[in-house]
C-alpha positions in Angstrom: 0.2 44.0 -1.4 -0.8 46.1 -4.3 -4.4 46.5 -2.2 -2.3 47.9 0.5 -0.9 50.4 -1.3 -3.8 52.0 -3.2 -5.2 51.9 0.4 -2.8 53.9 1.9 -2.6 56.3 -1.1 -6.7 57.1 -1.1 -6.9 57.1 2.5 -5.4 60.2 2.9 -8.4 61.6 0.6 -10.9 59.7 2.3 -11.0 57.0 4.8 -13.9 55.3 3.0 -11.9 54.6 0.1 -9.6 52.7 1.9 -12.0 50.9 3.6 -13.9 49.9 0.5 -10.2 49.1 -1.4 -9.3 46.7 1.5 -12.4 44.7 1.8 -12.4 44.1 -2.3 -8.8 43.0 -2.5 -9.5 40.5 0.4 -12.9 39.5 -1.4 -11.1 39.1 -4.8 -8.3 36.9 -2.9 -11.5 34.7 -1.2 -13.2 34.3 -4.2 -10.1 32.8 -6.4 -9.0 30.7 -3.4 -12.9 29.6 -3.4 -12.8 28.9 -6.7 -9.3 26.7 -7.1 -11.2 24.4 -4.2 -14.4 23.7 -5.9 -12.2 23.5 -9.5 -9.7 21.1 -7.6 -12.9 19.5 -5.5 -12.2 15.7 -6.8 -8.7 16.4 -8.0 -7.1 17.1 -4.3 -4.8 14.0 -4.3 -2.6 15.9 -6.7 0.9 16.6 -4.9 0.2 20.4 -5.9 -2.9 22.2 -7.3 -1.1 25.0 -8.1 2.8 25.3 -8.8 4.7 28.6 -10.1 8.7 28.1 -10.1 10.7 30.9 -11.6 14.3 32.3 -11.5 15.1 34.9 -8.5 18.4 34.7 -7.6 20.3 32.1 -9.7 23.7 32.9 -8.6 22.3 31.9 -5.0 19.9 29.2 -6.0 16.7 31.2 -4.7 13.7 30.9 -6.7 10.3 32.7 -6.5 9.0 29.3 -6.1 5.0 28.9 -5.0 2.8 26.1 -4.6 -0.6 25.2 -2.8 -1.7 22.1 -1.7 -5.0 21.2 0.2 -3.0 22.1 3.7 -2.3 25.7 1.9 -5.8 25.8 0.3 -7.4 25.4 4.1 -5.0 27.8 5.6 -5.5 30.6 2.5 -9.5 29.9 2.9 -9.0 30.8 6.5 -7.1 33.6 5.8 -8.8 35.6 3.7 -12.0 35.0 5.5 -10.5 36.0 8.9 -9.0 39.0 6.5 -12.5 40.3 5.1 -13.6 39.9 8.9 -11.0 41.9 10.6 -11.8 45.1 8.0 -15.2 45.1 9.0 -15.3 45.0 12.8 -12.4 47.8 12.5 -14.6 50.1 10.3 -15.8 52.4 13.3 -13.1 51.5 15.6 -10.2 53.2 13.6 -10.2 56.8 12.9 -7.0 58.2 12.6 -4.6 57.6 9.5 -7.2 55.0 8.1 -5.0 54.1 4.9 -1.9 53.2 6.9 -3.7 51.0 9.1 -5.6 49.4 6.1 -1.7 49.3 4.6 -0.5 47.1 7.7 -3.7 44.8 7.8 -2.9 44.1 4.0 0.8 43.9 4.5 0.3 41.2 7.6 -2.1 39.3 5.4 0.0 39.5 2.1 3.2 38.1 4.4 1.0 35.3 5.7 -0.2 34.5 2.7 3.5 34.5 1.1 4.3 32.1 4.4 1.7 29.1 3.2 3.2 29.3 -0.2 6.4 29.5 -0.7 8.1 26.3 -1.4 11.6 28.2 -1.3 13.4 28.7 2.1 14.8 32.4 1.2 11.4 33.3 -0.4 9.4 31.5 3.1 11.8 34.1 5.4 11.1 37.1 3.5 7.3 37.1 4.2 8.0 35.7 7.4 9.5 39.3 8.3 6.7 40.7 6.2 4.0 39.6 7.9 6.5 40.8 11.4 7.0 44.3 10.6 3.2 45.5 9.8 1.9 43.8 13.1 4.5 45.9 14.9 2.8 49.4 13.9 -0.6 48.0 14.4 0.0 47.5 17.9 2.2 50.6 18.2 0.2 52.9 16.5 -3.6 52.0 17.8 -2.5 50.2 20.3 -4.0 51.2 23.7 -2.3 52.2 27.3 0.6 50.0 26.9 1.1 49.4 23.4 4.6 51.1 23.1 5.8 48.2 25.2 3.3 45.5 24.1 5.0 46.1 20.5 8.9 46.4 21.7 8.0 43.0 23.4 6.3 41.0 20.6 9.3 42.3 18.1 12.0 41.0 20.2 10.8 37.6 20.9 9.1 37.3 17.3 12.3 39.1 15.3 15.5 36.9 17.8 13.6 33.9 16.9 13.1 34.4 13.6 16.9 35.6 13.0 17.5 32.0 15.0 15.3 30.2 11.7 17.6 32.0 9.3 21.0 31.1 10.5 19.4 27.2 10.3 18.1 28.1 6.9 21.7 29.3 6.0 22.9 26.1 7.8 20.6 24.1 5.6 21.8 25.5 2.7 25.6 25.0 3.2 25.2 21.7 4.4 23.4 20.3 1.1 25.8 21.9 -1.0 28.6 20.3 0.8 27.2 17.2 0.5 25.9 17.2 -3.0 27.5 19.8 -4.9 24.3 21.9 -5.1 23.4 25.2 -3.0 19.9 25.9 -3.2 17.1 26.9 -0.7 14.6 25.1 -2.7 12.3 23.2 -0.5 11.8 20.1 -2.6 15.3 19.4 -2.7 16.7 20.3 0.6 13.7 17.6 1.6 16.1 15.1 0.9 19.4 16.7 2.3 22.5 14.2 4.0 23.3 15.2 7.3 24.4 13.1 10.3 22.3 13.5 13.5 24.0 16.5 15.9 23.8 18.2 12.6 20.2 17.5 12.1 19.4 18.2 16.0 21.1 21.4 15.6 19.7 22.8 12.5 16.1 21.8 13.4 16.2 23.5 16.8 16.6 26.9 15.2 13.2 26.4 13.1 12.1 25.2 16.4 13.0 28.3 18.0 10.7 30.1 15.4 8.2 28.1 15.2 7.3 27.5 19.1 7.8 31.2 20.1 5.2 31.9 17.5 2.6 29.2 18.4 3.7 30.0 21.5 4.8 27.3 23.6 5.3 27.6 27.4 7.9 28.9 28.8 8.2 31.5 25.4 4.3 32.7 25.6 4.7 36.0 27.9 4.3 38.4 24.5 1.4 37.0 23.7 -1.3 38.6 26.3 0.4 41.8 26.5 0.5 42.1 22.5 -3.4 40.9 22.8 -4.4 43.0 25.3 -3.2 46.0 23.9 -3.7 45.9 19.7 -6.7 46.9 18.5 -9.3 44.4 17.9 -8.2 43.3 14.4 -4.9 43.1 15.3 -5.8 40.5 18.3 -8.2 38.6 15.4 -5.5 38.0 12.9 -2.9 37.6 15.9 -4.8 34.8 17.2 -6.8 33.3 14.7 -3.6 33.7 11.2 -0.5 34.7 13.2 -0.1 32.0 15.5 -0.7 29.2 12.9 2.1 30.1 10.7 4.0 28.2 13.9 2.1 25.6 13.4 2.3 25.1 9.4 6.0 25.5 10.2 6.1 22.6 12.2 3.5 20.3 10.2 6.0 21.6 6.4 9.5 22.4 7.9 10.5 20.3 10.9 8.6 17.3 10.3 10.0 16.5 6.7 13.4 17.9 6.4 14.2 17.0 10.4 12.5 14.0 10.5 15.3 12.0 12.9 15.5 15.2 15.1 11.8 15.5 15.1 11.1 11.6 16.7 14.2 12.3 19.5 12.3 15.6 20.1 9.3 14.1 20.5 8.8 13.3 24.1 10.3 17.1 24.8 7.8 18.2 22.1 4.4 16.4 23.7 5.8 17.2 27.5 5.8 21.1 26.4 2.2 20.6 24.4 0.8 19.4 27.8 2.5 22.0 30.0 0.6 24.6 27.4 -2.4 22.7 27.8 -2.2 22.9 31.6 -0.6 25.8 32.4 -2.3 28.1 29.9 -5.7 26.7 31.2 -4.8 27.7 35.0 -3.3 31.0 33.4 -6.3 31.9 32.0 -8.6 31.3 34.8 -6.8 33.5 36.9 -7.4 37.0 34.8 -9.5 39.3 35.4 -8.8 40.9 32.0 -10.8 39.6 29.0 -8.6 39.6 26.3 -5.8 38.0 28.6 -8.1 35.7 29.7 -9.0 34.9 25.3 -5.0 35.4 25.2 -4.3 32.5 27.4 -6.7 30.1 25.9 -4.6 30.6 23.0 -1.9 29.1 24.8 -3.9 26.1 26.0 -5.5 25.5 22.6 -1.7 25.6 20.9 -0.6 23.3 23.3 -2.9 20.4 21.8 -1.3 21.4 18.3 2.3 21.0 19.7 0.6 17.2 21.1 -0.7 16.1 18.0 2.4 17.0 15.3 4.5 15.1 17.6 2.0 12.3 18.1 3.1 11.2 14.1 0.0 9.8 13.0 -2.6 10.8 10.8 -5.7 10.7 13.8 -3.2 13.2 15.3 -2.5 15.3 12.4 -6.6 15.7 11.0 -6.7 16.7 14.9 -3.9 19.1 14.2 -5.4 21.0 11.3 -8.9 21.0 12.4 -7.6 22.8 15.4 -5.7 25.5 13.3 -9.0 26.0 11.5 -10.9 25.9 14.5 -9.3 28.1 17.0 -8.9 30.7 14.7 -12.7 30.8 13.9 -13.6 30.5 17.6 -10.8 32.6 19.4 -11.1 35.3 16.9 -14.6 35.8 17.6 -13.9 36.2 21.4 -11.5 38.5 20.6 -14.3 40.0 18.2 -16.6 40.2 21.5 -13.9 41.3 23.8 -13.3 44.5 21.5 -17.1 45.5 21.4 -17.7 45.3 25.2 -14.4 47.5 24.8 -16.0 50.1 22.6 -19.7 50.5 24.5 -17.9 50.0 27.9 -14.3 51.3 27.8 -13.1 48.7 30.0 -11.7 45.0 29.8 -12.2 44.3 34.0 -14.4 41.1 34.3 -15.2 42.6 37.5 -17.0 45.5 36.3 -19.1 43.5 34.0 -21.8 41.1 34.8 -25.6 40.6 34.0 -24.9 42.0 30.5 -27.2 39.7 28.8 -30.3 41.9 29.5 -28.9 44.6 27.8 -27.3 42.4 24.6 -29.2 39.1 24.0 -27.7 38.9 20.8 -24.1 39.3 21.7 -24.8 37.4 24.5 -26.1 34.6 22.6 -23.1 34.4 20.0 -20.2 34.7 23.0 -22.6 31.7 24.3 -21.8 29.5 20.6 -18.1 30.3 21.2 -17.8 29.9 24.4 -19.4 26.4 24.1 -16.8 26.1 21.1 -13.4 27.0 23.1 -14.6 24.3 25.7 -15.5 21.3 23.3 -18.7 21.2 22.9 -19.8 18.3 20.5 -21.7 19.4 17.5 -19.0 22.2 17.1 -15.7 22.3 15.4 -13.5 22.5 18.5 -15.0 19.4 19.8 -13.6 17.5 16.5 -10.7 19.1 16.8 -9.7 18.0 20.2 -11.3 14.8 19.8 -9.1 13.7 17.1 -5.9 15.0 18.8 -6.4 12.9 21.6 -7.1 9.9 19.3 -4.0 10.1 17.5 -1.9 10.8 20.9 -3.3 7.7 22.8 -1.7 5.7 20.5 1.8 7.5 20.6 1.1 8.1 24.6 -1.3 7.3 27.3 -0.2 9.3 29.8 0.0 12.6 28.0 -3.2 11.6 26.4 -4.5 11.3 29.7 -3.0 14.8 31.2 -4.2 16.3 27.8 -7.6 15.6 29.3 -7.0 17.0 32.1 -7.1 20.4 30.4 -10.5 19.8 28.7 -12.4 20.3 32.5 -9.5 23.1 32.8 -10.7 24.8 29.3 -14.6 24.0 30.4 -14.0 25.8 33.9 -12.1 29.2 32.1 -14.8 28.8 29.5 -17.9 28.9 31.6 -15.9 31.6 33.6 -16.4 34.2 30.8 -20.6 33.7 30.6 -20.6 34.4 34.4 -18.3 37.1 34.6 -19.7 38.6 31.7 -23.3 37.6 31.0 -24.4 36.3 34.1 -24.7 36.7 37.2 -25.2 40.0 39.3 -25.2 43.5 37.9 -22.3 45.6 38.9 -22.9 48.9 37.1 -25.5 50.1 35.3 -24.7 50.0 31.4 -27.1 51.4 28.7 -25.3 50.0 25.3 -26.8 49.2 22.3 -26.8 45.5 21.0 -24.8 44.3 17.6 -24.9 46.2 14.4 -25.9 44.8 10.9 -22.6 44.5 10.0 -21.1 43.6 13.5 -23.8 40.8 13.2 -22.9 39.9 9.6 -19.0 39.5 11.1 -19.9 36.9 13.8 -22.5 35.5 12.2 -20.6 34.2 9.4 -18.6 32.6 12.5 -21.3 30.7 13.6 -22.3 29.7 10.6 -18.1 28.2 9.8 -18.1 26.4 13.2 -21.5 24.7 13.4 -20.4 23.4 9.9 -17.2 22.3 10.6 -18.8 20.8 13.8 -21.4 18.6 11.4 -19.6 18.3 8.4 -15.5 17.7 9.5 -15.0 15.9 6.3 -14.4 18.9 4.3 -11.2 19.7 6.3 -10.2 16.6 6.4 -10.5 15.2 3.2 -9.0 18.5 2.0 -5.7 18.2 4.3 -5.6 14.5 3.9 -3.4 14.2 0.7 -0.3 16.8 2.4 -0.6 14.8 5.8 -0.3 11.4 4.3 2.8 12.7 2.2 4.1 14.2 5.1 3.7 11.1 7.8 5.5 9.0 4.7 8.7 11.1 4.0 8.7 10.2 8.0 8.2 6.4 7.8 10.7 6.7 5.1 13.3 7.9 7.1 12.8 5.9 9.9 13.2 2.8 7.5 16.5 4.0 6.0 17.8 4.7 9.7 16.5 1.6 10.6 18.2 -0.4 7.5 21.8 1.4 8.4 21.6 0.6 11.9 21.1 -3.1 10.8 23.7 -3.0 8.2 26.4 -1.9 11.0 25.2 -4.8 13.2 25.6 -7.1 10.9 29.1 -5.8 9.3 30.2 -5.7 13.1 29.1 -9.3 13.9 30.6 -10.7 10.6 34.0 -8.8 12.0 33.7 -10.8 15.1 32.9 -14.1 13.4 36.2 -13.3 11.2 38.6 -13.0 13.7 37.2 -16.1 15.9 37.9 -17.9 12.5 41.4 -16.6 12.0 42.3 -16.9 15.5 
């Protein structure tokens, strides 16, 4: 946040200095989250790494409370990586009022950032409409034809939802103090809140209501190409490959612990929509003949095998699940990297103006290659893993949507191998003279390649990373189906002893 600022304040002497102020306060951010893994490297069973709980609000029971576990260590890596990425393939793009944009890009990160942390409810909504607000101008301001409407659009789905989370949070909150005596938004404690089950359906739908627009899930996905297809190209990256997952960790910290009940009866509703995303987003996205709503779209088939997986409730599923947030945001960002420089040396997003471009940029032909191979599963790349595991976990929960999640692998392999031809391949439309990636263009997606071929070869460093949050989080659920279990059996039995009573008397 402080970053941001200085970056807005110097840019208006020169936009190099908020260039060079941006990309040091996300290096600086990398380099301590960097350093808390490798210091924490055999110590990652610990429930928290990192835990600061302080006084905010007393009278209201809000604390500035912030911890990290290996889930938020993954997601903060990802984070700042993607951050550091977005500054650099932005350097030539934007050239008018440098430090605000640099102020926004900061401001979205800061607000996701705040999102993986916070362990209080009231502290989790304020970034939440941090990270909101920010995104808005940067597809507003350098947006392109439509942005004016692209940014009206994503604020109204984004903001009605969120206000939807915050009257559940306020729910949350009067409900444990009724029951115990106690108002207070803090995570740990609302964890363990009494509630009977329309309440718990109720309150959990509005952090569903969040949480799925953001992913997003079908039928609540139509902001997401148009905000795509117009932001500029760092917006898209850190819409895609940051934005979208805070959905996800919502789903994997939020509903799945406090809502545990409500989660299990929302199940089958939960895996029926992750396959209709898987499906629908697949055919979606083979039918564009726009680029980045064609990357937009895979977004929605990609999320769908999230949405699968967290209600799949076992750990196969879940390593599936957060390989796939890492993933997809490594591999659908650097579409969306690609997508952004055939924008700049062509000035046009039309798949049917492209074609044979691979003459003319081996290089940036070769990288969309990796990624393309990526989105569509290749094995020996991250995305492959990801998927792999998902499925996994969901054949034991479900056959059949196991199965129909299949289905949408030859679906993603068909839109996949769509983008080479259209773009790489085949016939010449128009003759293009562009020049082929920069150093630092190449630095950007090279440093991609690098992340998904390891992740692809070495999965172990996600998982065991991850592994200590998802087993907590799979047991506060097998503990709550035990205690539902054990007062469903102690009705029985009081009923039964009734009967046997009354025979007796009679």
């Amino acid at each position: 946040m402080a970053g941001g600022v200085i970056a807005w304040i110097t840019g208006k002497r020169s936009s190099l200095f908020s260039r060079y102020i941006s990309l040091a306060a996300l290096f600086i951010d990398f380099i301590i989250v960097v350093f808390i893994y490798f210091r924490n490297g055999i110590n990652l069973d610990k429930t928290w790494l990192i835990e600061y709980n302080t006084n905010w609000i007393p009278r209201f029971g809000i604390n500035l409370h912030l911890a990290m576990d290996g889930l938020s260590l993954l997601l903060l890596l990802l984070t700042f990586f993607i951050g550091i990425i977005a500054v650099l393939i932005s350097w030539k793009e934007i050239q008018t009022n440098t430090g605000f944009f640099h102020f926004n890009i900061l401001w979205i990160l800061s607000g996701i950032t705040g999102v993986f942390l916070s362990m209080d409810l009231f502290l989790f909504y304020f970034f939440w409409e941090v990270m909101l607000i920010p995104m808005y101008f940067l597809i507003g301001i350098w947006g392109h034809e439509n942005r004016i409407y692209a940014s009206y659009k994503f604020f109204i789905f984004t903001q009605a939802s969120g206000l939807l989370m915050f009257l559940a949070i306020l729910g949350l909150y009067l409900v444990h103090g009724n029951n115990t005596g106690t108002y207070t938004f803090d995570y740990q404690q609302l964890l363990v809140t009494p509630m009977g089950s329309a309440m718990e359906m109720l309150l959990m739908c509005g952090f569903l209501a969040a949480f799925l627009v953001k992913l997003p899930v079908v039928p609540f996905h139509s902001w997401l190409p148009d905000a795509h297809s117009e932001a500029p190209t760092a917006g898209s990256l850190i819409l895609a490959s940051l934005m979208l997952k805070t959905g996800a960790y919502g789903l994997l910290r939020f509903v799945v612990p406090i809502f545990p009940n409500a989660a299990a009866s929302f199940a089958p509703v939960g895996m029926a929509l992750g396959v209709i995303g898987i499906l629908y987003g697949a055919k979606l996205a083979f039918s564009q003949t726009d680029l980045k709503r064609l990357v937009a779209y895979t977004s929605v088939n990609h999320m769908g095998f999230i949405v699968l997986g967290v209600f799949a409730f076992n750990e196969l599923a879940y390593q599936g699940v957060v390989m796939q947030i890492i993933v997809h945001g490594i591999s659908t960002g650097a579409l969306f990297i690609i997508a952004g420089q055939l924008y700049e040396r062509m000035h046009t997003r039309d798949l049917n103006k492209m074609g044979g471009l691979w003459e003319h940029i081996p290089v940036m032909g070769g990288i969309g290659l990796i990624f393309v191979m990526a989105s569509l599963g290749l094995p020996g790349l991250g995305n492959f893993i990801a998927e792999f595991l998902t499925l996994s976990g969901v054949f034991k929960s479900s056959i059949l949507f196991a199965c129909l999640a299949s289905v949408g692998l030859v679906a993603g392999t068909i839109y996949s191998l769509r983008i080479m031809q259209k773009v790489f391949y085949g016939r010449q439309n128009s003759e293009h003279k562009m020049k082929d990636l920069s150093i630092r263009e190449s630095i950007a997606l090279g440093s991609m390649v690098i992340v998904i071929i390891y992740l692809g070869i070495f999965p172990q460093a996600v998982i065991r990373t991850a592994k200590p949050s998802i087993m907590k989080i799979l047991n506060i659920k097998e503990q709550s189906f035990d205690s539902k279990t054990r007062k469903v059996d102690y009705e029985l039995f009081n009923s039964v002893i009734e009967k046997e009573v009354s025979k007796a008397e009679k």
